[in-house]
N, C-alpha and C positions, 0 to 999 in steps of 0.2 A: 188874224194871222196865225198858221202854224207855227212856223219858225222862220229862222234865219241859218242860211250858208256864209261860212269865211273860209278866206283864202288868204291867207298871210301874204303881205309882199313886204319889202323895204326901197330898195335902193333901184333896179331895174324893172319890177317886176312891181305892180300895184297892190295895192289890198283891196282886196273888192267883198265887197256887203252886200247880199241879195234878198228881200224880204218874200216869202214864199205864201201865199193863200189859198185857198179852195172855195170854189164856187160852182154850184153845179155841174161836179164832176171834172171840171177844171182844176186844173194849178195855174194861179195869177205869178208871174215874178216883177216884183221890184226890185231895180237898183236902186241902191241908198249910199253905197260910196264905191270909189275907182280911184286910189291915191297913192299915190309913192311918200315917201321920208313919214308914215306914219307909224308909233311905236305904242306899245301894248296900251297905256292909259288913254291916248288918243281914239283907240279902237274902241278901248271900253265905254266911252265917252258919246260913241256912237250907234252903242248897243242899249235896247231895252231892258230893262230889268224883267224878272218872270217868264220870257218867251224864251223857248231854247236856240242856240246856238250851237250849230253843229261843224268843227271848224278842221280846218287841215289836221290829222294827227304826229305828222312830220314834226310839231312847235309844241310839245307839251308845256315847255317853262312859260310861252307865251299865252298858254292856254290856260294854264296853274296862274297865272296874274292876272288873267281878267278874271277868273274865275275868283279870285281876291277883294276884285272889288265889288261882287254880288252879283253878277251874271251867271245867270244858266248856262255855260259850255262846256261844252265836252268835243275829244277829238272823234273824227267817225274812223271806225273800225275797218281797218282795210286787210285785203289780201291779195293771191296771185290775182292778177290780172282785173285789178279793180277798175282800171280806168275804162276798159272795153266792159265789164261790168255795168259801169255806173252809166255811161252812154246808153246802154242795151235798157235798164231803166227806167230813165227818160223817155228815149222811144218809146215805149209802151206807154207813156203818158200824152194827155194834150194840152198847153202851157198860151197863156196867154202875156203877151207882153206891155209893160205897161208903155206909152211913148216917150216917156222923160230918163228910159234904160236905156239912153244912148251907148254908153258902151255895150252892151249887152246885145242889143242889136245891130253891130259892128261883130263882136265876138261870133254870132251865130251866123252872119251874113259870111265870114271868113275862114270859119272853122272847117278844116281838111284833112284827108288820112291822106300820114306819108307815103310817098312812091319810093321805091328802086332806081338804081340807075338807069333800068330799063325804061321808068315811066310807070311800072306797077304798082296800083294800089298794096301797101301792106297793109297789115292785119292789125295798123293802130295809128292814130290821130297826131300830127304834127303839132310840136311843145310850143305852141302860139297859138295867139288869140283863143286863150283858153282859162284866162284868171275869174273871171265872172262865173263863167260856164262850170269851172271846176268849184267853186264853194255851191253853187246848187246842188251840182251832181255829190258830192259830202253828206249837204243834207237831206236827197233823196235816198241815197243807198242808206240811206241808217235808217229811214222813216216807210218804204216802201216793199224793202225784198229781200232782207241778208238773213238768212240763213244762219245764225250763230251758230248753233251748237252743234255743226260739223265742222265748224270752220268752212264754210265754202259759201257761194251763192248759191241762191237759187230766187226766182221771182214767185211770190206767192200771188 
């Protein structure tokens, strides 16, 4: 395993745990959790020790407490327009899915860029079925292509 991606959720929204590998040339993803009403020791509880966790940076107190209980995490570094970023990414990757990442495979089957009122695609992904998808893409842009020290992206 390289790492893991997190996606904080609570009360509507899940937390999702995605375990990330490499195998010739591939990234394998595992799902490992998809759960509401779960709170930071719970998370930790489900995290490995020693592997990195690369996690929403939206939650740093959340991130500072598991990071308390000995976990490797840290938030991923974002900027303008990370999300079409982090997408752009991925596509340049090729990801194998495991079969027991049921949601994950629901997430990718459903995921879509928002239209206009005309029915136009825009120029970025509608805020659903995208909790799985988004702690990958976390921990791909930190691990694949960001650019620090301009502050911008770029894919290397």
């Amino acid at each position: 395993m390289i790492g893991l991606g997190l996606d904080f959720g609570y009360t509507n929204d899940p937390t999702a745990i995605c375990e990330i590998y490499t195998y010739n040339g591939q990234r394998i993803l595992n799902e490992i959790c998809y759960r509401t009403g779960m709170v930071n020791n719970d998370i930790a509880k489900m995290l490995p020790r020693f592997i990195p966790v690369i996690a929403d940076s939206a939650e740093p107190k959340s991130i500072e407490e598991i990071r308390r209980t000995g976990i490797t995490i840290k938030g991923v570094s974002k900027g303008a327009d990370s999300i079409n970023y982090g997408i752009q990414v991925m596509q340049s990757n090729e990801y194998l899915v495991t079969s027991n990442s049921v949601n994950l495979i629901k997430e990718l089957r459903s995921y879509a860029w928002d239209t206009d009122k005309q029915g136009v695609k825009l120029n970025k992904p509608i805020d659903n079925y995208n909790h799985i998808i988004d702690a990958i893409r976390y921990h791909e842009m930190e691990t694949l292509g960001m650019n620090k020290t301009k502050g911008s992206y770029a894919i290397r």
